[in-house]
C-alpha positions as CSV (number, residue, x, y, z in Angstrom):
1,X,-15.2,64.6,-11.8
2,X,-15.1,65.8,-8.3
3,X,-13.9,63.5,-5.7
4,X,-13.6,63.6,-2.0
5,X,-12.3,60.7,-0.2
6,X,-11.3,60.0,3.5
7,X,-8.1,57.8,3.4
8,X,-6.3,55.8,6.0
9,X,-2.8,54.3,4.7
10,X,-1.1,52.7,7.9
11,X,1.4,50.6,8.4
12,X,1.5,46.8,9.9
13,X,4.4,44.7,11.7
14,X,7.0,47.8,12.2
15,X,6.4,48.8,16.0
16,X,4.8,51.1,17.8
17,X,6.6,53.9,16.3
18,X,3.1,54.2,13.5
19,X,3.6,58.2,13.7
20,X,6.6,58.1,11.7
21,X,5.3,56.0,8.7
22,X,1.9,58.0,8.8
23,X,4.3,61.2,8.5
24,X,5.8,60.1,5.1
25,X,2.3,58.9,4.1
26,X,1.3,62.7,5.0
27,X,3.9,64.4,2.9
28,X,3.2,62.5,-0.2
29,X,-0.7,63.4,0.3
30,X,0.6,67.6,0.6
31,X,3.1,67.5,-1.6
32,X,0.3,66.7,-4.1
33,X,-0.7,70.1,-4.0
34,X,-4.9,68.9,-3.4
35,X,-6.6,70.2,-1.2
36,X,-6.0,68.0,2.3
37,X,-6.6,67.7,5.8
38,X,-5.7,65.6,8.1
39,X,-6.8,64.7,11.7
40,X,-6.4,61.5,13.9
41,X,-7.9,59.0,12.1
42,X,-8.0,59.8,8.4
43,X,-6.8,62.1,5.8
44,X,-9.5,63.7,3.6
45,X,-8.1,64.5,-0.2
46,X,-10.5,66.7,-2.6
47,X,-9.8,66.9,-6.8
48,X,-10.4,65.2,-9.7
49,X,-10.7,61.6,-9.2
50,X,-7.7,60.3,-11.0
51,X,-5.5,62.6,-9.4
52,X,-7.0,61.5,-6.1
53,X,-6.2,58.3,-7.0
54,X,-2.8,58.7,-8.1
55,X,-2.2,60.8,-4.9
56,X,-3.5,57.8,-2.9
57,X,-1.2,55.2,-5.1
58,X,1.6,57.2,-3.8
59,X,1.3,57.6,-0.2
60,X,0.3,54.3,-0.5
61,X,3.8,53.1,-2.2
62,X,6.1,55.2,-0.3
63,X,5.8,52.3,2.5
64,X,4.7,49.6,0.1
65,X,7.9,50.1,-2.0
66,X,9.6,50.0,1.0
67,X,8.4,46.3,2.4
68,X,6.1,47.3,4.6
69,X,2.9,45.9,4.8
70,X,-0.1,48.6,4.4
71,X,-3.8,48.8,5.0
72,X,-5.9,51.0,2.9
73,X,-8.6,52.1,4.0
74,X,-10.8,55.1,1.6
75,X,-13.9,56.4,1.7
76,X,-15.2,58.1,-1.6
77,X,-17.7,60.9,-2.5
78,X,-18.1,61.7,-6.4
79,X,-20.8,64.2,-6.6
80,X,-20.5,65.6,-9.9
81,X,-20.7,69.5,-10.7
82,X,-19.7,70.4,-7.3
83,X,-16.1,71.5,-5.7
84,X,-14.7,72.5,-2.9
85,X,-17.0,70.1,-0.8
86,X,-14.2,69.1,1.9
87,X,-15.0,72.8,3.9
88,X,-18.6,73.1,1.9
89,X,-19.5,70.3,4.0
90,X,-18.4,72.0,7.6
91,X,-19.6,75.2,6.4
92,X,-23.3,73.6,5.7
93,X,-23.0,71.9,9.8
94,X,-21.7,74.8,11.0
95,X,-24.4,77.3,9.9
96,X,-27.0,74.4,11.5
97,X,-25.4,73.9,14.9
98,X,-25.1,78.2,14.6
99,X,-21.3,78.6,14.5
100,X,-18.0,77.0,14.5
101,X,-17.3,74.3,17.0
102,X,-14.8,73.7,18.9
């Protein structure tokens, strides 16, 4: 079934160097090969929900494994018969507010 979620994984207790833990956290999520984007707060992942899930299990791990503290934090929409929502969605605003912004 379709899923899109917005994930935060972020680290705790290891400085204020977060940028470089989010960055591993990052290439796990691409290396999945789902459909991603990230910006500033969050990473949005689009697929099938337990490969979401297993994408977000091991960005999740690759600082848990590691002795890190980390904070999940995932937003999920599971709208069954529908895919590529992640630039659907956009596409749908954009059209309203009559073109891209900035």
């Amino acid at each position: 079934m379709n899923t899109l979620i917005a994930v935060s994984i972020a680290p705790f207790g290891v400085g204020d160097k977060l940028s470089e833990y989010v960055a591993q956290v990052v290439k796990v999520i691409e290396a999945s090969g789902l459909p991603s984007r990230t910006t500033s707060m969050f990473t949005e992942i689009e697929g099938e929900w337990d490969e979401v899930m297993q994408v977000v299990k091991d960005a999740t791990f690759v600082l848990a494994e590691k002795g890190i503290r980390t904070n999940v934090t995932l937003k999920a929409d599971i709208r069954p018969g529908y895919t590529n929502r992640m630039k659907g969605k956009i596409e749908k605003l954009d059209s309203i507010l009559g073109g891209k912004r900035g």
